[in-house]
PLY file of the C-alpha trace (Angstrom):
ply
format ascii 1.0
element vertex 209
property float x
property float y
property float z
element edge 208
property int vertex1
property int vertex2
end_header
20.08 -17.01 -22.00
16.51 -18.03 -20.66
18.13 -18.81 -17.35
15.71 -18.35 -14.26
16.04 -15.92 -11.70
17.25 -17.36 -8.82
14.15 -17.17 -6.54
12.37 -18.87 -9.82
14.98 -21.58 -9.99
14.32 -22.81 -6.53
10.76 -22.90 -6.93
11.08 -25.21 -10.08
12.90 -27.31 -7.87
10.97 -27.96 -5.22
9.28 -31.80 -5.16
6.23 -31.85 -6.96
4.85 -29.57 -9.82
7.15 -26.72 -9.56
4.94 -24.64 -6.99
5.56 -22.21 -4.86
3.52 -21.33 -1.93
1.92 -17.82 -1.77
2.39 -16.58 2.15
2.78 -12.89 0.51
-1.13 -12.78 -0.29
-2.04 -13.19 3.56
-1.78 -10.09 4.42
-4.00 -8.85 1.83
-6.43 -11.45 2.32
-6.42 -11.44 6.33
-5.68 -7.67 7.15
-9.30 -6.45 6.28
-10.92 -9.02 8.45
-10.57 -6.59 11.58
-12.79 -4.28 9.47
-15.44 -6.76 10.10
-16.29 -5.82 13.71
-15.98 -2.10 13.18
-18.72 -2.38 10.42
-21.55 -3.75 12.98
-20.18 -2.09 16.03
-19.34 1.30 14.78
-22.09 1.80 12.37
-25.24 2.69 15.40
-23.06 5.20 16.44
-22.26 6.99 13.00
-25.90 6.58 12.46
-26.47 8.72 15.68
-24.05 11.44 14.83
-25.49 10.74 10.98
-29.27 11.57 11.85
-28.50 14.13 14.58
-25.23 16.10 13.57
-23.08 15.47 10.50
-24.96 13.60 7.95
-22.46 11.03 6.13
-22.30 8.86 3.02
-22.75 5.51 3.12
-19.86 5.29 0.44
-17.89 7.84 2.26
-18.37 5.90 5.87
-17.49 2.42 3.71
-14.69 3.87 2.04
-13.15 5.16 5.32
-13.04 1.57 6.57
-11.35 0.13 3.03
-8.52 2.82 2.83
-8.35 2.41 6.90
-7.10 -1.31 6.15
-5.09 -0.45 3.28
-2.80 1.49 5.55
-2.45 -1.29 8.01
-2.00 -3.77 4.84
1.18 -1.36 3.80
2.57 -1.61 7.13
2.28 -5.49 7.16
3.56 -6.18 3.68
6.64 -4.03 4.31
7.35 -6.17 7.48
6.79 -9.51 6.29
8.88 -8.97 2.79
11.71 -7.04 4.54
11.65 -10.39 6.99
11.94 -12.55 4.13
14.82 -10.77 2.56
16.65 -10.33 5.48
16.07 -13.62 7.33
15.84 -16.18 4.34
17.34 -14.08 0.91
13.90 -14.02 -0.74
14.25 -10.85 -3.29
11.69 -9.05 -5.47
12.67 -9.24 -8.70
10.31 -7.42 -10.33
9.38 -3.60 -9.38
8.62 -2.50 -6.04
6.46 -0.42 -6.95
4.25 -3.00 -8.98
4.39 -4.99 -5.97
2.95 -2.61 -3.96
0.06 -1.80 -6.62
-0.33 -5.53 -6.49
-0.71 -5.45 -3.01
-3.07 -2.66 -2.76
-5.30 -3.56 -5.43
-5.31 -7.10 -4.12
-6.84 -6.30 -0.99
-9.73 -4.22 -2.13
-11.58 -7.33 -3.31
-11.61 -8.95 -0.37
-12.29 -5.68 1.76
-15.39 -5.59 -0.36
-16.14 -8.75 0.78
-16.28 -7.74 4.09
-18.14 -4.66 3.78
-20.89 -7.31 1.88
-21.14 -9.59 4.45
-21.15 -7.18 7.17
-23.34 -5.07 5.72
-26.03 -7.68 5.79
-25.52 -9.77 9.02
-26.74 -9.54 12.43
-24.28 -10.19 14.88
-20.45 -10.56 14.09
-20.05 -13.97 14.78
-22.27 -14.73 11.81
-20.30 -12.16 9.70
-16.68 -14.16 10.80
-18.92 -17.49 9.92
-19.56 -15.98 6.67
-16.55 -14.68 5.39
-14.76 -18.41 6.45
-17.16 -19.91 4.07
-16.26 -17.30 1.83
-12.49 -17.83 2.54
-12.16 -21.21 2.98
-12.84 -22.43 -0.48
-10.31 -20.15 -2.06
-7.57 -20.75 0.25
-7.81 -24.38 -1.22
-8.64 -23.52 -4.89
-6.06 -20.88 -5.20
-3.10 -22.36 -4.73
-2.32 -20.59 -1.73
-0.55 -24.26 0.04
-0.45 -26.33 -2.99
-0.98 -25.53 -7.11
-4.59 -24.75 -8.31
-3.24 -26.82 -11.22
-3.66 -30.32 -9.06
-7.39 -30.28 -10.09
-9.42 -30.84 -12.18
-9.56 -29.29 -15.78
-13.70 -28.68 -15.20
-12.81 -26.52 -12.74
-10.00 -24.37 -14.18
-12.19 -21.42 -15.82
-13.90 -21.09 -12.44
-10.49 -20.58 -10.19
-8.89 -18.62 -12.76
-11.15 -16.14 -12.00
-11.04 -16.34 -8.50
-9.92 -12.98 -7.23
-7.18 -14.98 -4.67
-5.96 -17.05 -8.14
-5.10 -13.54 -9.69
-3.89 -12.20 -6.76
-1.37 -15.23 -5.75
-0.16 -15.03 -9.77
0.56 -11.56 -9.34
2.46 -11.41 -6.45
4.38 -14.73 -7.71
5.20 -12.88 -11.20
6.40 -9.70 -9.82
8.44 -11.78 -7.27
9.64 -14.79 -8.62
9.53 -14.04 -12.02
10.09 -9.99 -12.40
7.15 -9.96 -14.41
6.19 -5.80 -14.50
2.06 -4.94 -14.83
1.57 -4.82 -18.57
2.19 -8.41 -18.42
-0.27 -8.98 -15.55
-2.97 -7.46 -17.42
-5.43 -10.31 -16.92
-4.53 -10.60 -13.15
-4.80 -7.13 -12.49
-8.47 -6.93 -14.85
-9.85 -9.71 -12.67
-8.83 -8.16 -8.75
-10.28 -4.78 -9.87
-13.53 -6.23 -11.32
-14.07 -8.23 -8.17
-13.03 -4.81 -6.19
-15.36 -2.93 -8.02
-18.40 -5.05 -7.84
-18.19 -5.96 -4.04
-18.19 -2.49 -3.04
-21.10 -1.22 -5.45
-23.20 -4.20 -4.28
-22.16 -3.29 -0.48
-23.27 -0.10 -0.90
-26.09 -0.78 -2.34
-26.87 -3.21 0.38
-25.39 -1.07 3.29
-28.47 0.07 5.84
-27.43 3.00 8.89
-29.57 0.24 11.14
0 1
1 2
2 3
3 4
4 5
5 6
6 7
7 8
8 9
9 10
10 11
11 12
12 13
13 14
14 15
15 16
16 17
17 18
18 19
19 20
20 21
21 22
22 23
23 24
24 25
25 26
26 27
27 28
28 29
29 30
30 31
31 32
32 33
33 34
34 35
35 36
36 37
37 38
38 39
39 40
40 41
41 42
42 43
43 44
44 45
45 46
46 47
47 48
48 49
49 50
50 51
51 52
52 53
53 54
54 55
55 56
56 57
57 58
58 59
59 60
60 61
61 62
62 63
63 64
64 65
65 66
66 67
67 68
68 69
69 70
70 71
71 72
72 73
73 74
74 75
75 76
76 77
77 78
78 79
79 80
80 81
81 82
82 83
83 84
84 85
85 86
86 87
87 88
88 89
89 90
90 91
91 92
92 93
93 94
94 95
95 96
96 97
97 98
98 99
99 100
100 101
101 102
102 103
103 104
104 105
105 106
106 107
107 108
108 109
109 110
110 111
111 112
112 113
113 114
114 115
115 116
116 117
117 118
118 119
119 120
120 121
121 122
122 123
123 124
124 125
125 126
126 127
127 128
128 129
129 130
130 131
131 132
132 133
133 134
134 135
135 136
136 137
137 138
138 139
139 140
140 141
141 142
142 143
143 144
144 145
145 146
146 147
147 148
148 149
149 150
150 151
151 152
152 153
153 154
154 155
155 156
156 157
157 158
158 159
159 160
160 161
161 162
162 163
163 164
164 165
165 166
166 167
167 168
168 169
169 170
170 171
171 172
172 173
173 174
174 175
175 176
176 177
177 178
178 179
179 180
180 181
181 182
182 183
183 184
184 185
185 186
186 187
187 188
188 189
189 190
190 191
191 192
192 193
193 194
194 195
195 196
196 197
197 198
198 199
199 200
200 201
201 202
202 203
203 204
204 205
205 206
206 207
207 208
């Protein structure tokens, strides 16, 4: 009674505080960033065939780009979980199918932080500059390597609501723990929130120039 699942028990006894790193929210996290040259490079010629031809939403052209990535992120966490089941005996035991909402809702956050930064900057070496500054920080707050727990209390109501936080939780309960949705209510509040507002603000940013 009470006893772990297995994938939980070795993660309470690794060294340390009982962490386990999050590798599963890469793909979420990293599979939109190819979106970030197709923003700047393909947007002068939509605006041509925009002006001249077809005319096209700006939330239809952004949204093309977001689900474009989700079906590459699909792909990608398919491979790398299969890999880890077959290679190493890491199972899911929670629902596949609330690891794949996980997954998908995960990585429209940070696809709307592409289309915000892209929308904005010049050239795409500024855009790749500001999405690692963007990046960076959470990678080291979220516990992505090492637990978010390490520091400081001050700074626990910011990275609790740090879209990677909820989405590295997630993916650990549904995993690790078999958690199912309803009790990922929170997690799943604060990625959609952070989807939501990214992409409004994008589009109300987002110029055909």
């Amino acid at each position: 009674p009470g006893s772990k699942p297995p994938a939980a028990q070795k993660a309470s006894s690794m060294p340390g505080s009982g962490f386990t790193p999050c590798p599963a929210s890469a793909p979420a996290t990293k599979s939109i960033s190819p979106a970030i040259p197709k923003v700047s490079r393909f947007a002068r010629a939509v605006a041509v065939v925009s002006v001249v031809a077809t005319p096209m939403k700006k939330s239809d052209y952004l949204l093309a780009i977001v689900f474009s990535r989700l079906a590459t992120l699909s792909l990608e966490v398919i491979i790398i979980v299969s890999f880890a089941w077959i290679f190493f005996g890491v199972a899911v035991h929670g629902q596949v199918w609330a690891l794949t909402v996980i997954a998908l809702l995960g990585a429209i956050p940070f696809g709307g932080f592409v289309l915000l930064v892209a929308c904005r900057a010049r050239t795409i070496e500024a855009v790749s500059g500001l999405m690692n500054l963007t990046m960076v920080p959470m990678w080291v707050l979220s516990g992505v390597f090492f637990a978010s727990s390490n520091f400081p209390d001050a700074m626990q109501p910011f990275i609790r609501v740090l879209p990677l936080t909820a989405l590295n939780e997630a993916l650990r309960g549904v995993i690790n723990e078999g958690r199912s949705l309803d009790a990922l209510l929170s997690q799943v509040v604060v990625l959609t929130l952070w989807g939501a507002i990214s992409f409004v603000v994008s589009l109300r940013l987002f110029r055909w120039q």
